[in-house]
N, C-alpha and C positions, 0 to 999 in steps of 0.2 A: 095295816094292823099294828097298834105297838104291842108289844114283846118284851117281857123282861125277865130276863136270861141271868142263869150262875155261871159265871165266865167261868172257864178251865182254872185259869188260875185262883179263882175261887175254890173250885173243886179239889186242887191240889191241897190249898191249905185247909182242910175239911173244918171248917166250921171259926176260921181266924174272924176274930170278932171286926176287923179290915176289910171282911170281901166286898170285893167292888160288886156291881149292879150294870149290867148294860140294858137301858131302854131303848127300844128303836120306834120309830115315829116314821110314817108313808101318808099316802093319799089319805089313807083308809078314816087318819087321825085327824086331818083338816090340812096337811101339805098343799099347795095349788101344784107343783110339781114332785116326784121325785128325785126326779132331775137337780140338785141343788147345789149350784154354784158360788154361792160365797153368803159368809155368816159373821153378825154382829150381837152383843151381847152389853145391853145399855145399862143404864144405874139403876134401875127397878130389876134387875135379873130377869128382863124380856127379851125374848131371843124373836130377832129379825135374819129370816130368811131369804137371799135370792138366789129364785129360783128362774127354770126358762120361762114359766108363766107369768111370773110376776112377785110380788114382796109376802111371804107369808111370816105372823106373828104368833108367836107362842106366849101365854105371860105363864106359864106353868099348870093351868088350868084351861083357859079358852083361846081358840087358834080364833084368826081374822086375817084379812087378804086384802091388797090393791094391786088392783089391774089396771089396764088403759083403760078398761070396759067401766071400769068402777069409778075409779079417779082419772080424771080427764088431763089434769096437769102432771102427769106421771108419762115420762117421755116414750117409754118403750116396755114391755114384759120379761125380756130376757137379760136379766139385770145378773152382769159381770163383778160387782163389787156393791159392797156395803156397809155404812158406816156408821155407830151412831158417836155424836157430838157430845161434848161436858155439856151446851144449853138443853140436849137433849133435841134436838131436831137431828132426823138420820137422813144422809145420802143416800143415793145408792149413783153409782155409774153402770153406762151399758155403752153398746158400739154407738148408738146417736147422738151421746148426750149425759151430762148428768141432772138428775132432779134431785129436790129437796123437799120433804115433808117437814110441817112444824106443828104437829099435831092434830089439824084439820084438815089441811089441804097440801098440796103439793106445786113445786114451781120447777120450770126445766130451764135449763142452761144449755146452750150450745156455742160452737165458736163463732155463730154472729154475736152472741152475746161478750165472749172477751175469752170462752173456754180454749187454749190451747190449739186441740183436739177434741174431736166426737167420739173417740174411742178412748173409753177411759176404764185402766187396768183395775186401779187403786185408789183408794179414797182414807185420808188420812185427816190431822190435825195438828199444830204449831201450839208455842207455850202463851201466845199469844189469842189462841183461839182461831185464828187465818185455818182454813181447810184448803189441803193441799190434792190434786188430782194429779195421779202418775197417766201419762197420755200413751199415745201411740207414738208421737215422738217429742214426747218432752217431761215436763211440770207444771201445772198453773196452781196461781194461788189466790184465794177469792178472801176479802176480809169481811164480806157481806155488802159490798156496794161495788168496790173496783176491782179488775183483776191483772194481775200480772202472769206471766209465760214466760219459760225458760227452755230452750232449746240448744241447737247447736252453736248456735249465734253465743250465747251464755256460759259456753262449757260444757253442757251436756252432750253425749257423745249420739251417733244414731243407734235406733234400737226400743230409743221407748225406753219407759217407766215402769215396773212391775210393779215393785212397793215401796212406800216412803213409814219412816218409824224417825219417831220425836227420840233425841236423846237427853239424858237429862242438864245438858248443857246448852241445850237451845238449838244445839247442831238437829239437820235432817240428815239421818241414812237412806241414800235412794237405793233401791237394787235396779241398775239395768237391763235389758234384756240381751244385751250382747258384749257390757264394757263391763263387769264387775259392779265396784258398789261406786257411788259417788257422793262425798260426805259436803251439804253447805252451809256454811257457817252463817249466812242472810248475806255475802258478799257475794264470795265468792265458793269453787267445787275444787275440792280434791279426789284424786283417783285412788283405788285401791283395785286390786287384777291380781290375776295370777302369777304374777310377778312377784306378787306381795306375800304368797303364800294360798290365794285362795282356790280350790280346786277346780271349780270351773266360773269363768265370766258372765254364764248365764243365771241369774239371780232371781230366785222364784222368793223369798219372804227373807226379812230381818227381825230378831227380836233381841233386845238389852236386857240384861238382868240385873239386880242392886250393887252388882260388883260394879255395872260397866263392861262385863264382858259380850262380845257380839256375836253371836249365834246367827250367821251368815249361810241361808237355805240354797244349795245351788241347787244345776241340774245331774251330777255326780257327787254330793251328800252336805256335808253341815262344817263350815269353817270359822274357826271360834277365834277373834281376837280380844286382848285382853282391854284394860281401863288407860292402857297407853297406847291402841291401835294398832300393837304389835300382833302379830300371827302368833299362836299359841296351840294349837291344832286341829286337827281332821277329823271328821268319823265318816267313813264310807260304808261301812256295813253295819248298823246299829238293824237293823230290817231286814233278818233272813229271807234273800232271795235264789231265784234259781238260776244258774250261769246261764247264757254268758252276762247277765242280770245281776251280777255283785254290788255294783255302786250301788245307791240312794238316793233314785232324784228324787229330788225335795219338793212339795206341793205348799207346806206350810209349815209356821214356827211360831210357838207359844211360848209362854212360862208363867205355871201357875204361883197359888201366893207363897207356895214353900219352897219357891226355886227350881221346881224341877221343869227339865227341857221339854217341852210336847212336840215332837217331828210326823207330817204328812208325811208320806212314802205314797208313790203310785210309779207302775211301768207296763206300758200296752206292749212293747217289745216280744214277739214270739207268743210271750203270755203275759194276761191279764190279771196281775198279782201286783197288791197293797194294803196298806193299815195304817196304826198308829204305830209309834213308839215313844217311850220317855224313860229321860236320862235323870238319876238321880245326885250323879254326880262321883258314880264308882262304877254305875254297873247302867244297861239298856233292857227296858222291857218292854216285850212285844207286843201287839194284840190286833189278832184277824179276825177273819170272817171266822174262824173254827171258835173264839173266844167271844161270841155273839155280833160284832160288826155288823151292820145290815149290810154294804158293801164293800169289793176292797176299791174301787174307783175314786179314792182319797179325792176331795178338793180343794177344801179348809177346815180349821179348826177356832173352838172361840171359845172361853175359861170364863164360866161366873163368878159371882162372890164366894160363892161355895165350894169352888175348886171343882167341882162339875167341868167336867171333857166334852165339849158337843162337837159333833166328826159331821161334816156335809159331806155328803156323797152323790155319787149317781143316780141310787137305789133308795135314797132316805137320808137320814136323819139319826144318829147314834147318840144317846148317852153316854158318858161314862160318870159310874156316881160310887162315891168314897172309890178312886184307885189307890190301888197298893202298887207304887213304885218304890220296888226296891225289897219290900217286906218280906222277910222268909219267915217258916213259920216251922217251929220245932217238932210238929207232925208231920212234917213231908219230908218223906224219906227213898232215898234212891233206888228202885227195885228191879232196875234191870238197863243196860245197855244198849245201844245201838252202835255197828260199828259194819263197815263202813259209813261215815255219815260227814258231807254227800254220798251217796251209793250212784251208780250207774245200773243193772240189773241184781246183783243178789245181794239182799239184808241179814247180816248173821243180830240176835239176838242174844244177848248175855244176859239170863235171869240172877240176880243177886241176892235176892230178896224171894222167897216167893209169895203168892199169894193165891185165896180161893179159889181166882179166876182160871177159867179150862180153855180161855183163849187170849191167844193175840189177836188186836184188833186195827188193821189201817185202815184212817180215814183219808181225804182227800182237804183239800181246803178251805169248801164248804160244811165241811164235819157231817159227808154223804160216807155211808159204808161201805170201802172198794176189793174188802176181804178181810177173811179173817183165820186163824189158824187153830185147829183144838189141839191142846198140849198135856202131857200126861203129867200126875201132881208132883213127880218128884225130878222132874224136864228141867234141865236149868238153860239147853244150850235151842236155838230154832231158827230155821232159815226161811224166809222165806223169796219165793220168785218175782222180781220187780220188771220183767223182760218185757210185758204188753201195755206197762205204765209208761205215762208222757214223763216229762221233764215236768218241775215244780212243787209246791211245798206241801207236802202230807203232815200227819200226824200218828204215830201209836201211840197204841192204850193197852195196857197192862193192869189188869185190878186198877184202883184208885190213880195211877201214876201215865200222864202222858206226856210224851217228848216229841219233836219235833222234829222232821227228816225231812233233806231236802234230796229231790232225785235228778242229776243229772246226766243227762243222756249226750 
């Protein structure tokens, strides 16, 4: 079913001619799965989905599919990566192979053909136009007739390939899956590690922004070096999470066309809590399942021309349309406190402001009602018991104004 939702942060700024929009898109819409594991967004602003079933296409209007069932030269249905090309023909890779659509048809490659690897992470492009496939353990590179493979033998460390990202010097940023990043110049690899400043080796997405600064997705948060390679720093908690769930492994990394950072977050640890976030360049905003998300099981993210957020997930398929990163808005006004925040069991309430409202209201993560408090109109102070609640991320609601409380146990 799609849904379109006035995000909280909408709601907070009551009526900022800014508020964002979250659509969500499922089965219901023409999805081939929910299930959706990696997303691409070509030069007609057509969004190419993979999913476990197979390739599902959005052009804004009308959805269409290839399966194996459909398209015979389409290697596999559960398609790990996706890519479209500047000529406009899209990749996709999976665990057997990757194939290529060119509009009609589709062609599949595997390593009898010259692919590396059949398990292929990533699918990327060179300034050359050569497409690049991060493997299972390596890089190949196809220019549309011969292929070349770069492995251990070459430099590359073991571990595999998660993502490859063009920079604008012709250099490829790879992220490894157990060495950090590995930068090739078309010769030769240099390493960058932990050593180097970066927080963890394991390297889920890289993205470059018009400075040249690298926006480096680990699997403990986002390591940012500058236009000379140098480390410049860290963000581990841009993504309220619940201890011992601090850090922010990283799923994916964007940047839209006004520079701001777009960061996946996801962590199955204990609990099943994720989202988006983006960085505006002073300050980090959030957005869950409680702010419309269809789910929090982040995969990837992909940015159209229009600055549109498209979130693949577990569960669907999320818009984000006009965000406000960053935008405060001089009607939202602070009307009451939280404190302890994390709390472990008791929530003291500090009313500031008051308002109409005759309750406090806690949600849960999915913005389900877990309780609520009725308060008398001239009450500023209210406790409430958190003792039969899990660990994880709630929200209160107060009249018009809601904050976010993390509970740990």
């Amino acid at each position: 079913m799609k849904v379109q939702i006035l995000t909280l942060s909408a709601v907070l700024m009551l009526g900022n001619l800014f508020a964002q929009t979250i659509t969500n898109y499922t089965t219901t819409d023409g999805l081939l799965s929910d299930n959706v594991l990696c997303v691409s967004v070509d030069g007609s602003n057509t969004l190419w989905f993979g999913t476990q079933m197979g390739v599902s296409v959005y052009d804004g209007v009308n959805w269409s599919s290839h399966t194996t069932a459909t398209d015979p030269g389409l290697v596999d249905n559960n398609i790990q990566a996706i890519y479209s090309a500047t000529n406009g023909d899209v990749w996709v890779g999976t665990d057997f192979g990757a194939s290529i659509f060119n509009g009609s048809s589709w062609t599949t490659y595997t390593s009898v053909d010259g692919l590396g690897n059949d398990v292929v992470k990533c699918v990327s492009e060179d300034q050359d136009g050569h497409i690049w496939f991060g493997t299972n353990n390596g890089a190949s590179e196809f220019d549309g007739a011969n292929w070349v493979s770069y492995g251990t033998a070459q430099g590359l460390p073991f571990g595999g390939v998660n993502s490859i990202t063009l920079h604008s010097n012709g250099d490829l940023w790879m992220g490894t899956g157990l060495s950090g990043v590995m930068v090739f110049n078309g010769t030769s690899f240099t390493g960058i590690s932990s050593v180097d400043g970066l927080l963890d080796d394991r390297i889920r997405a890289i993205a470059i922004d018009a400075q040249n600064n690298k926006w480096v997705g680990t699997s403990q948060g986002v390591s940012v070096f500058d236009n000379s390679d140098t480390f410049s720093g860290n963000h581990t908690t841009m993504f309220s999470l619940p201890a011992p769930d601090t850090l922010n492994p990283v799923e994916d990394v964007k940047i839209d066309g006004q520079g701001n950072i777009w960061v996946g977050v996801y962590v199955d640890y204990l609990v099943t809590v994720g989202g988006v976030c983006a960085y505006n360049g002073n300050q980090w905003v959030e957005y869950h399942v409680a702010d419309g998300l269809v789910g929090p099981v982040v995969r990837a993210l992909a940015i159209d021309s229009n600055d549109d957020v498209w979130v693949a997930t577990s569960t669907g398929v999320s818009k984000i349309h006009d965000p406000t990163v960053g935008l405060e808005s001089p009607l939202e006004m602070v009307s009451f406190e939280l404190y302890p925040n994390p709390v472990t069991d008791v929530l003291y309430v500090s009313i500031t402001e008051l308002s109409n409202q005759k309750h406090i209201a806690l949600y849960d993560a999915s913005m389900q009602l877990v309780t609520e408090k009725c308060i008398a109109s001239d009450q500023d102070n209210v406790t409430l018991s958190l003792m039969e609640l899990s660990s994880g991320v709630y929200f209160v609601r107060y009249g018009t104004q809601i904050k976010k409380l993390i509970i740990n146990k």
